[in-house]
PyMOL Python script that loads the backbone (N, CA, C, O; Angstrom):
from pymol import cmd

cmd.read_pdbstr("""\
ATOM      1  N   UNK A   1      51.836-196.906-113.355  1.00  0.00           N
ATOM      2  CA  UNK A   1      50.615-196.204-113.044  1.00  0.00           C
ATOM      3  C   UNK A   1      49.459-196.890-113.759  1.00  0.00           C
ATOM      4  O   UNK A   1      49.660-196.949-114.972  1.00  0.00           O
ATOM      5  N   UNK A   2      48.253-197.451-113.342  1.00  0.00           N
ATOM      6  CA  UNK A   2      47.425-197.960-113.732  1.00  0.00           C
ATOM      7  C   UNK A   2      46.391-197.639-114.951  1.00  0.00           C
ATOM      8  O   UNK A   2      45.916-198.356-115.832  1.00  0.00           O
ATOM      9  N   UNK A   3      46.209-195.943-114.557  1.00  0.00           N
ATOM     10  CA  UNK A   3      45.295-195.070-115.363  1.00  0.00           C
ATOM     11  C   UNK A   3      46.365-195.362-116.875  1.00  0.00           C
ATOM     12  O   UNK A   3      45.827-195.738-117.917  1.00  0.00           O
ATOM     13  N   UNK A   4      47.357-195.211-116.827  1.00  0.00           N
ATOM     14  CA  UNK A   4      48.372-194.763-118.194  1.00  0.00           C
ATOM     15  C   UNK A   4      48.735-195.748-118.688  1.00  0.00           C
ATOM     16  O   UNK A   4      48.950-196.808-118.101  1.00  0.00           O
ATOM     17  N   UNK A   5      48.866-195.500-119.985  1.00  0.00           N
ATOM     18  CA  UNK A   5      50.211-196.374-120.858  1.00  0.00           C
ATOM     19  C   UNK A   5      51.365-196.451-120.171  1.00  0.00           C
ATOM     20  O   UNK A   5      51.511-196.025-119.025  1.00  0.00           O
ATOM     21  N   UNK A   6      51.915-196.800-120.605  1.00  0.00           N
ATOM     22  CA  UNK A   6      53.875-197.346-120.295  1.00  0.00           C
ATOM     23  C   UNK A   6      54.625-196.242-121.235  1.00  0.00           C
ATOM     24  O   UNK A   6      54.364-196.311-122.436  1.00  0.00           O
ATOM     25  N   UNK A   7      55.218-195.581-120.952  1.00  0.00           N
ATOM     26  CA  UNK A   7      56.462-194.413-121.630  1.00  0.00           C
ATOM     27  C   UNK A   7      57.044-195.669-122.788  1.00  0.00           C
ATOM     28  O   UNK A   7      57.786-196.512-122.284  1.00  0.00           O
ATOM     29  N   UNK A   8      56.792-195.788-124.014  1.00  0.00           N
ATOM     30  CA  UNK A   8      57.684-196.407-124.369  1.00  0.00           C
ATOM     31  C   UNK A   8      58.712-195.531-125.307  1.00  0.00           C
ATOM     32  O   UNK A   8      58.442-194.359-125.570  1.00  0.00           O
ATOM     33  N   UNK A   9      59.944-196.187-125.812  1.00  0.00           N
ATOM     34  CA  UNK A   9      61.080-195.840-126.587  1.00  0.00           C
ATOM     35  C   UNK A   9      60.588-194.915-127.983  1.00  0.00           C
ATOM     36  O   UNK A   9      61.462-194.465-128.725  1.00  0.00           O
ATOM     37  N   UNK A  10      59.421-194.723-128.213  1.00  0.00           N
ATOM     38  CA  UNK A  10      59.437-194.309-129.428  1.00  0.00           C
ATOM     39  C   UNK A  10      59.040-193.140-128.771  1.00  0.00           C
ATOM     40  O   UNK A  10      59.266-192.077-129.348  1.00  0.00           O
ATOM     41  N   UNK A  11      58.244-193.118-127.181  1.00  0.00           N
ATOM     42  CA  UNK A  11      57.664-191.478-126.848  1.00  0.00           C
ATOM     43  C   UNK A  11      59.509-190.942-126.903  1.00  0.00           C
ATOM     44  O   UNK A  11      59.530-189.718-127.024  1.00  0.00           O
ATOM     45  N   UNK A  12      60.443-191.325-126.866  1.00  0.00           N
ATOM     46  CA  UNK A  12      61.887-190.753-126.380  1.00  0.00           C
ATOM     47  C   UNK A  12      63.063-191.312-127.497  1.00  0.00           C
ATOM     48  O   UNK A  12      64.211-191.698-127.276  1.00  0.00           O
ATOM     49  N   UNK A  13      62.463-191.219-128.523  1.00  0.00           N
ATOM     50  CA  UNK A  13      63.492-191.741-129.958  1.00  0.00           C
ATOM     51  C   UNK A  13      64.507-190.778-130.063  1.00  0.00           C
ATOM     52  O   UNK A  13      65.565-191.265-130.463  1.00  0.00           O
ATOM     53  N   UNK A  14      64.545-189.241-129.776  1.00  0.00           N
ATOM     54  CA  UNK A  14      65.463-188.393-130.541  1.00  0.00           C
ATOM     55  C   UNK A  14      65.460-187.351-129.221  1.00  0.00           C
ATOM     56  O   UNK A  14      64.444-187.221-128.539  1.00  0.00           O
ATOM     57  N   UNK A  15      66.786-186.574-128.913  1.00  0.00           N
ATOM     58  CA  UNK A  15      66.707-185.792-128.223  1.00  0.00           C
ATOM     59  C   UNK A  15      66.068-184.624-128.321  1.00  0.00           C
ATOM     60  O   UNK A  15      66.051-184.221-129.484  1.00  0.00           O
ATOM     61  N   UNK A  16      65.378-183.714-127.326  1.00  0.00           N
ATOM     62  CA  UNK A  16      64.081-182.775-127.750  1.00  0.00           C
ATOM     63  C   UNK A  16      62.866-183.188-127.342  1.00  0.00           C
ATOM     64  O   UNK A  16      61.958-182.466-126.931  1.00  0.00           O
ATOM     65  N   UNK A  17      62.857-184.962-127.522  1.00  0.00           N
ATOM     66  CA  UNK A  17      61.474-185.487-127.391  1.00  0.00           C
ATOM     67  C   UNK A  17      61.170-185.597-125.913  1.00  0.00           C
ATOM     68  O   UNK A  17      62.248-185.545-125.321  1.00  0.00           O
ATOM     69  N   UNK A  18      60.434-185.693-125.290  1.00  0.00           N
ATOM     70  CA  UNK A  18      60.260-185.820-123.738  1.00  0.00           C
ATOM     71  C   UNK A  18      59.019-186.222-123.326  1.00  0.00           C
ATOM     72  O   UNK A  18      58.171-185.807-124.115  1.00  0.00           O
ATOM     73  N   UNK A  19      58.593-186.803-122.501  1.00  0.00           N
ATOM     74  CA  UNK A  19      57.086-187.655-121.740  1.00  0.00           C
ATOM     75  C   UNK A  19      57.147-186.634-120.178  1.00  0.00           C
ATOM     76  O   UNK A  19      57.956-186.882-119.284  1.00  0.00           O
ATOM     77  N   UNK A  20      56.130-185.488-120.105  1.00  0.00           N
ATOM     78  CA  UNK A  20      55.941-184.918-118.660  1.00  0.00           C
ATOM     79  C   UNK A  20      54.832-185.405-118.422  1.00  0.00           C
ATOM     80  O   UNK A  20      53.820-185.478-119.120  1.00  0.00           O
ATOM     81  N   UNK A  21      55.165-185.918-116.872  1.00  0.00           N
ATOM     82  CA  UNK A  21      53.755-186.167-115.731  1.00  0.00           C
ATOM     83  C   UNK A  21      53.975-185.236-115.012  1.00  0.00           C
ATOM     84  O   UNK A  21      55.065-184.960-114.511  1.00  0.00           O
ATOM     85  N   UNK A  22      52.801-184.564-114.866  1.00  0.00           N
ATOM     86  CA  UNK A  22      52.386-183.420-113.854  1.00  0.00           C
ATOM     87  C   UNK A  22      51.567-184.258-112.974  1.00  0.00           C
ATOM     88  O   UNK A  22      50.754-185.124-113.296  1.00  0.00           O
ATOM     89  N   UNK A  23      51.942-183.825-111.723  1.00  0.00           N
ATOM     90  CA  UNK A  23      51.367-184.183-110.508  1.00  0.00           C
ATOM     91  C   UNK A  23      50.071-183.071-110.071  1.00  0.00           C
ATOM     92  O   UNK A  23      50.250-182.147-110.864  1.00  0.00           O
ATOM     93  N   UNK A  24      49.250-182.823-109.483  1.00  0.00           N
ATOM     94  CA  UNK A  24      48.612-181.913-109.220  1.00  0.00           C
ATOM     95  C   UNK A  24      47.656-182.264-108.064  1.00  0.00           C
ATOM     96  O   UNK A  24      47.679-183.411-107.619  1.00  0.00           O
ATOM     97  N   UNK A  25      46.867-181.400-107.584  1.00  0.00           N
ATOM     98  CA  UNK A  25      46.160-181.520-106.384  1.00  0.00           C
ATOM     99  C   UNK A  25      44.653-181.457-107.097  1.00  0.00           C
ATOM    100  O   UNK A  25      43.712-182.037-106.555  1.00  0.00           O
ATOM    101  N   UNK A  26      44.490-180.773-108.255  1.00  0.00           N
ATOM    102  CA  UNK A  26      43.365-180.726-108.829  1.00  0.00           C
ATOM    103  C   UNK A  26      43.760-180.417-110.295  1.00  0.00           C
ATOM    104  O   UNK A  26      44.788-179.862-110.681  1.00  0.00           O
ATOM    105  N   UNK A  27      42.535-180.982-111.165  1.00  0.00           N
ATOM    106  CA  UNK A  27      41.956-181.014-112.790  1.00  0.00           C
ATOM    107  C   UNK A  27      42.930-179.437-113.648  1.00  0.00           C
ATOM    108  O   UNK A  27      43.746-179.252-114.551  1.00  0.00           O
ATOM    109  N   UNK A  28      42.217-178.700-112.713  1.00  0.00           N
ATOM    110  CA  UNK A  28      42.275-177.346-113.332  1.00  0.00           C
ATOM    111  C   UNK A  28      43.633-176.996-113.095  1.00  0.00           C
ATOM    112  O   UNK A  28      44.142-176.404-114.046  1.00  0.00           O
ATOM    113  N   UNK A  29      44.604-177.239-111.811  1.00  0.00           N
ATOM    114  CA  UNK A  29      46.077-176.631-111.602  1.00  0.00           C
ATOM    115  C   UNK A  29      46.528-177.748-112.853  1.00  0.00           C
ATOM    116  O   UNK A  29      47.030-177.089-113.763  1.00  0.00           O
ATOM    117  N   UNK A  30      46.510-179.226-113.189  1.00  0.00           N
ATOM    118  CA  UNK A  30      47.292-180.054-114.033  1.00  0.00           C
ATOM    119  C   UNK A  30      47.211-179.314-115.074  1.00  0.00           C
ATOM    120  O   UNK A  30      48.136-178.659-115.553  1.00  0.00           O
ATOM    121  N   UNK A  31      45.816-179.400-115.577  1.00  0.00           N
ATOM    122  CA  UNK A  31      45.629-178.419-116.807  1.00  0.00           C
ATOM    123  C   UNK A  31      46.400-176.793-117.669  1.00  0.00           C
ATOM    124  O   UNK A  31      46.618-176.358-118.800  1.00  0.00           O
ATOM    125  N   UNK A  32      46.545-176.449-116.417  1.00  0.00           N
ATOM    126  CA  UNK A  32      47.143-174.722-116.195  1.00  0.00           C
ATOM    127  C   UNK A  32      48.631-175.216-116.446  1.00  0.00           C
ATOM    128  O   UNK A  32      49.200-174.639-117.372  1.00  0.00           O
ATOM    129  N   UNK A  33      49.398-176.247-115.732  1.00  0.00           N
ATOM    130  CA  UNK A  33      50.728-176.092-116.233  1.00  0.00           C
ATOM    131  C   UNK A  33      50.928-176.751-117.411  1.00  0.00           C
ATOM    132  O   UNK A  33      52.046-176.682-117.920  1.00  0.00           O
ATOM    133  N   UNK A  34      49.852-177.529-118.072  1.00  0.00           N
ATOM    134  CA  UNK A  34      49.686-178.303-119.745  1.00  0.00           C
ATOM    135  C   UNK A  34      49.878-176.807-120.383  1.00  0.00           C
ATOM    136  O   UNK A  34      50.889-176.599-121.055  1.00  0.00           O
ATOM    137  N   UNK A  35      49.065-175.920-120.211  1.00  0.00           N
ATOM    138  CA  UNK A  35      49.220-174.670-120.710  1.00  0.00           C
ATOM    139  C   UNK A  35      49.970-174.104-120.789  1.00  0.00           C
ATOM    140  O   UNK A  35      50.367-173.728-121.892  1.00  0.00           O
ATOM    141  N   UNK A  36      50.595-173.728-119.560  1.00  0.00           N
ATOM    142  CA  UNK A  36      52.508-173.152-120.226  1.00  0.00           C
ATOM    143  C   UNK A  36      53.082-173.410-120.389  1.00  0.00           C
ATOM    144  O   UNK A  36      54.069-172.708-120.610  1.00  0.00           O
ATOM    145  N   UNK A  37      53.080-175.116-120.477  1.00  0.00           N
ATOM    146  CA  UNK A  37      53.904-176.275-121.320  1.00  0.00           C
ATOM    147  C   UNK A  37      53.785-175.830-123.193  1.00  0.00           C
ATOM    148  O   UNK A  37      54.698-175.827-124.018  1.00  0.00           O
ATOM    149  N   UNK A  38      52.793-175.602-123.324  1.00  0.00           N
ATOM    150  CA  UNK A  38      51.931-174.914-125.094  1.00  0.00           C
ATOM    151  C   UNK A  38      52.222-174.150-125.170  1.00  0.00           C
ATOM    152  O   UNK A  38      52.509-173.784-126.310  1.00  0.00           O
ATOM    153  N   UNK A  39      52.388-173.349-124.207  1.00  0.00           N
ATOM    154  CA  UNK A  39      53.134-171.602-124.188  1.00  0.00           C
ATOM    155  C   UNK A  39      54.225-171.854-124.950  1.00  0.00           C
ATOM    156  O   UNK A  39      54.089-171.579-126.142  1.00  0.00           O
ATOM    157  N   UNK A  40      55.006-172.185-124.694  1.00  0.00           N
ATOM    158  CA  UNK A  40      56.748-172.448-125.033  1.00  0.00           C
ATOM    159  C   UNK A  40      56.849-173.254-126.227  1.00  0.00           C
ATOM    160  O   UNK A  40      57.211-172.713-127.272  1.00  0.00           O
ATOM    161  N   UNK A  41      56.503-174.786-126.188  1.00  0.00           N
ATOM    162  CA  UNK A  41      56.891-175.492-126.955  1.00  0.00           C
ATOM    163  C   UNK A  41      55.494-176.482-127.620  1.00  0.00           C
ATOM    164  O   UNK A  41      54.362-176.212-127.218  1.00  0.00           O
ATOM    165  N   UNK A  42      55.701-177.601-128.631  1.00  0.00           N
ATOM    166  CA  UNK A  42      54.825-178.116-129.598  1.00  0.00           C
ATOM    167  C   UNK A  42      54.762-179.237-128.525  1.00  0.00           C
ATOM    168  O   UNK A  42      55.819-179.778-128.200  1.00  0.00           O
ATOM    169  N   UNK A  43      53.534-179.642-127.927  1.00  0.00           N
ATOM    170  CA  UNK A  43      53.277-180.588-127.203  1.00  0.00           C
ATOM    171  C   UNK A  43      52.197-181.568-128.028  1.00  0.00           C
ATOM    172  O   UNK A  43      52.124-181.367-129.241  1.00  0.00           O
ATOM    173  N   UNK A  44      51.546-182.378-127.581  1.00  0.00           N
ATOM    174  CA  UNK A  44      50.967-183.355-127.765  1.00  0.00           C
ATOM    175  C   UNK A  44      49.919-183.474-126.083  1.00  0.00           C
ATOM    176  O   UNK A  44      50.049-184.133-125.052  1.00  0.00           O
ATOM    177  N   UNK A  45      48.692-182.212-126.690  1.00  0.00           N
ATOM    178  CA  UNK A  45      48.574-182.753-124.894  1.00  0.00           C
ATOM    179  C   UNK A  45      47.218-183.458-124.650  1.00  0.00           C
ATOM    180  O   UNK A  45      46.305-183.601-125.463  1.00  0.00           O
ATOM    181  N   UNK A  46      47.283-183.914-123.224  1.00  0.00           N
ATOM    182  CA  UNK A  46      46.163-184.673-122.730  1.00  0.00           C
ATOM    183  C   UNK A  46      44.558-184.191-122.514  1.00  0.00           C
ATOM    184  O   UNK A  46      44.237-183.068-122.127  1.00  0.00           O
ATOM    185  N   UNK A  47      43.773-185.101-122.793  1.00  0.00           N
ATOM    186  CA  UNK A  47      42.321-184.020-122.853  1.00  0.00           C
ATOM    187  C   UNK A  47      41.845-184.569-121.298  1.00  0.00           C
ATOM    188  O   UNK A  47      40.766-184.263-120.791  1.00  0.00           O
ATOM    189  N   UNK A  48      42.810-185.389-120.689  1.00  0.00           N
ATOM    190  CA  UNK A  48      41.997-185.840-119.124  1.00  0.00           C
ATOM    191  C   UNK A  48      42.959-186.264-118.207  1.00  0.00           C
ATOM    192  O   UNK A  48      43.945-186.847-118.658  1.00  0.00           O
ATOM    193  N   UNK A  49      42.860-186.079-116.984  1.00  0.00           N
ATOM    194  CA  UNK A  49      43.308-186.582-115.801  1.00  0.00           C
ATOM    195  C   UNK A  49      43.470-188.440-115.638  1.00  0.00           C
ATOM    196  O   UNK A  49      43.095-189.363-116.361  1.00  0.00           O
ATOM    197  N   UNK A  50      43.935-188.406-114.812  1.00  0.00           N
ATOM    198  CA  UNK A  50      43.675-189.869-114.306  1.00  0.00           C
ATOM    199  C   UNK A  50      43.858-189.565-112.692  1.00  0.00           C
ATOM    200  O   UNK A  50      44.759-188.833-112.283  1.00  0.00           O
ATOM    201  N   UNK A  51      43.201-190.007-112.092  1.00  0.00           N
ATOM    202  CA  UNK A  51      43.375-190.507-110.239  1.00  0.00           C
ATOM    203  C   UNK A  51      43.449-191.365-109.975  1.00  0.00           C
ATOM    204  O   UNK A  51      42.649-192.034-110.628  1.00  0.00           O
ATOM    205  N   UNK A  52      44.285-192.269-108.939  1.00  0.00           N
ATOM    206  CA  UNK A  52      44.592-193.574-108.554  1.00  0.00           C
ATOM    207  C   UNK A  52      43.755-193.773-107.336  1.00  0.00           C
ATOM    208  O   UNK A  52      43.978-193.027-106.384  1.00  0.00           O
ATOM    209  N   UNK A  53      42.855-194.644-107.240  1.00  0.00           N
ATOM    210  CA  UNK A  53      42.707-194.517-105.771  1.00  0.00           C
ATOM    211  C   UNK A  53      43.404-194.693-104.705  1.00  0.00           C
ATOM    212  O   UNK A  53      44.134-195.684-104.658  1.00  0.00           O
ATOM    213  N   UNK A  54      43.355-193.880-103.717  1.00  0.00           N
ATOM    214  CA  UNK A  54      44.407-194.063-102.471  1.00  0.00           C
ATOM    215  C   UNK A  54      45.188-193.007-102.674  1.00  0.00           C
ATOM    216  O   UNK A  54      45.308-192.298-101.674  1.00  0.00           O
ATOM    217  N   UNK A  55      45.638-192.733-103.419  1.00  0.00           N
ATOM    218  CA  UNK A  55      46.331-191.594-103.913  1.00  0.00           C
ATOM    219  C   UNK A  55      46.275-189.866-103.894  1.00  0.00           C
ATOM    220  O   UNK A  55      45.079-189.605-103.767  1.00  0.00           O
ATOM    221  N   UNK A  56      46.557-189.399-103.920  1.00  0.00           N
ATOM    222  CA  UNK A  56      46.717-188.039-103.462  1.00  0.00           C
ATOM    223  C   UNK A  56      46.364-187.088-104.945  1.00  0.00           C
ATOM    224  O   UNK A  56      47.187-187.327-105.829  1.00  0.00           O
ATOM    225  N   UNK A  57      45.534-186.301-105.248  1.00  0.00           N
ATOM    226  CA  UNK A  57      45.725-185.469-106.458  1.00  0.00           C
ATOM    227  C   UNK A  57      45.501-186.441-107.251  1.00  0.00           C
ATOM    228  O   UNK A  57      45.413-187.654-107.060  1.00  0.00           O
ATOM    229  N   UNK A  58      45.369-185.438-108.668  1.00  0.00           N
ATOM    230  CA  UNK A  58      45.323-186.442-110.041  1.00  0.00           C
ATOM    231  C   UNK A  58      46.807-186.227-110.882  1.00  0.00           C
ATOM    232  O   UNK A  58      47.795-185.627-110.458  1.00  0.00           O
ATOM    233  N   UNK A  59      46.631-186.983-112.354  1.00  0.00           N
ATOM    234  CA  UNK A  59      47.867-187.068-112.879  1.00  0.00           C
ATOM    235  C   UNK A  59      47.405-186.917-114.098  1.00  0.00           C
ATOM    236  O   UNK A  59      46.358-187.300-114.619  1.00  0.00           O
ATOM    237  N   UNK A  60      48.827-185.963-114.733  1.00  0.00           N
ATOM    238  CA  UNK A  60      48.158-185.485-116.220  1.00  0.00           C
ATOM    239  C   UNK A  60      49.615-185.953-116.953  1.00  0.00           C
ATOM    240  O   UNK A  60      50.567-186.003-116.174  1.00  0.00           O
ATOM    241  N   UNK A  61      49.871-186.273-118.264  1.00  0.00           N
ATOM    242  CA  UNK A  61      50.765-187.095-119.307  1.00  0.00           C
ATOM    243  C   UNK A  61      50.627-186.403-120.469  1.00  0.00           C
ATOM    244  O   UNK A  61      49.584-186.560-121.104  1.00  0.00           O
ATOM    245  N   UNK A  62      51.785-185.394-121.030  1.00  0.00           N
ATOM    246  CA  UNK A  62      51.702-184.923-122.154  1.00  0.00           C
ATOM    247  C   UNK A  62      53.213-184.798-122.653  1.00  0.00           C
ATOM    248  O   UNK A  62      54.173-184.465-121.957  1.00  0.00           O
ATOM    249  N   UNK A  63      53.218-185.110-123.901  1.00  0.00           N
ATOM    250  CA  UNK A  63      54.519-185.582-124.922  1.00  0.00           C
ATOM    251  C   UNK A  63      54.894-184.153-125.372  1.00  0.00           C
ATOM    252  O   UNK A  63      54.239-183.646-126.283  1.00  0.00           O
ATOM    253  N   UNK A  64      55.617-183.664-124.958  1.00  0.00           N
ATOM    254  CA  UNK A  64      56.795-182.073-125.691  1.00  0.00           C
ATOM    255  C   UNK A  64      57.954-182.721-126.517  1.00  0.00           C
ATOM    256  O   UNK A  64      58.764-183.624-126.311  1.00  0.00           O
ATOM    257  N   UNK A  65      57.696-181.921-127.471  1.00  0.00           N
ATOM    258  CA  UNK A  65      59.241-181.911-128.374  1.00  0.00           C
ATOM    259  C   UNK A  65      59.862-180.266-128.267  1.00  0.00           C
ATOM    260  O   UNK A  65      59.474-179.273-128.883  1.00  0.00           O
ATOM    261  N   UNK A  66      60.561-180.346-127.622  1.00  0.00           N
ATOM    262  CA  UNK A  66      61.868-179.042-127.416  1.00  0.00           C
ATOM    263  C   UNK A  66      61.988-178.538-128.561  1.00  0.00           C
ATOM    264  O   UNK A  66      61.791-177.325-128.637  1.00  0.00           O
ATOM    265  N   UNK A  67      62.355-179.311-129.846  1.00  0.00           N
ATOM    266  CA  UNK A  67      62.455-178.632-130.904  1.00  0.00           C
ATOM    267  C   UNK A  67      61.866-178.119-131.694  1.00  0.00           C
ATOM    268  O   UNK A  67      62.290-177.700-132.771  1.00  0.00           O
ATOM    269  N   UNK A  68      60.630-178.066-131.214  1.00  0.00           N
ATOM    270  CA  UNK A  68      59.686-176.964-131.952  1.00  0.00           C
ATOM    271  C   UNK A  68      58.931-176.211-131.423  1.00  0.00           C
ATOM    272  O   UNK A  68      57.979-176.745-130.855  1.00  0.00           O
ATOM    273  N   UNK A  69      59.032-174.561-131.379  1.00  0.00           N
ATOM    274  CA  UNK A  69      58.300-173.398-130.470  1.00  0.00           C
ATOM    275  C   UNK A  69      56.626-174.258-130.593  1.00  0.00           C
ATOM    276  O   UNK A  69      56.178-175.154-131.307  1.00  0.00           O
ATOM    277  N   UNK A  70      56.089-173.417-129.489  1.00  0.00           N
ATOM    278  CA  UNK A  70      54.584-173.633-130.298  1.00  0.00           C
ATOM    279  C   UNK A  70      54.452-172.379-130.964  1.00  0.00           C
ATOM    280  O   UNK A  70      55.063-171.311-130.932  1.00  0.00           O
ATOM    281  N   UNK A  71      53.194-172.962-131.747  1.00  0.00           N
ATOM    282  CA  UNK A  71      52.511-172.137-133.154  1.00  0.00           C
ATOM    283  C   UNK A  71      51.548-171.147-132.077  1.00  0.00           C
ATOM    284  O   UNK A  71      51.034-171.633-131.070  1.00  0.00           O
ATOM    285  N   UNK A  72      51.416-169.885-132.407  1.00  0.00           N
ATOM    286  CA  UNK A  72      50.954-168.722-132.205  1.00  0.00           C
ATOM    287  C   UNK A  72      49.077-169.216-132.481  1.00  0.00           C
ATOM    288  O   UNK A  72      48.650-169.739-133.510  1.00  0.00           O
ATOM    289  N   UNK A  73      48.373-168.912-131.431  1.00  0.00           N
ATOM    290  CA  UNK A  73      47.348-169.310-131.696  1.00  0.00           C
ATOM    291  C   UNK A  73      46.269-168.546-132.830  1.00  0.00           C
ATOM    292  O   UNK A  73      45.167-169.043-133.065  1.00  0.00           O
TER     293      UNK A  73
END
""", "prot")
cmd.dss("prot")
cmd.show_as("cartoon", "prot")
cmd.util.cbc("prot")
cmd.orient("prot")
């Protein structure tokens, strides 16, 4: 994907760790499932979209670790 980095080995060193791309049709739906991604668990998330041209929707990239709830806001 052009907009992004490359997933490398250290985003996926230990099991728990994980790299989600959300696909979306728009800013605000990518955003909304970043959110109940935070609901659940300790993410690492994205402050922006990327769109490819030609392409359909935008694309959002945020790093979860399973092994830790998220913190209560």
């Amino acid at each position: 994907m052009q907009g992004m980095r490359p997933i490398t080995e250290a985003h996926v060193t230990e099991p728990g760790l994980a790299v989600v791309e959300v696909a979306a049709a728009d800013e605000q739906t990518a955003f909304a499932i970043q959110e109940l991604l935070a609901a659940q668990w300790a993410i690492a998330p994205a402050d922006r979209t990327t769109h490819e041209p030609g392409e359909p929707g935008v694309r959002l990239r945020c790093h979860l670790d399973l092994r830790q709830q998220a913190t209560p806001a």
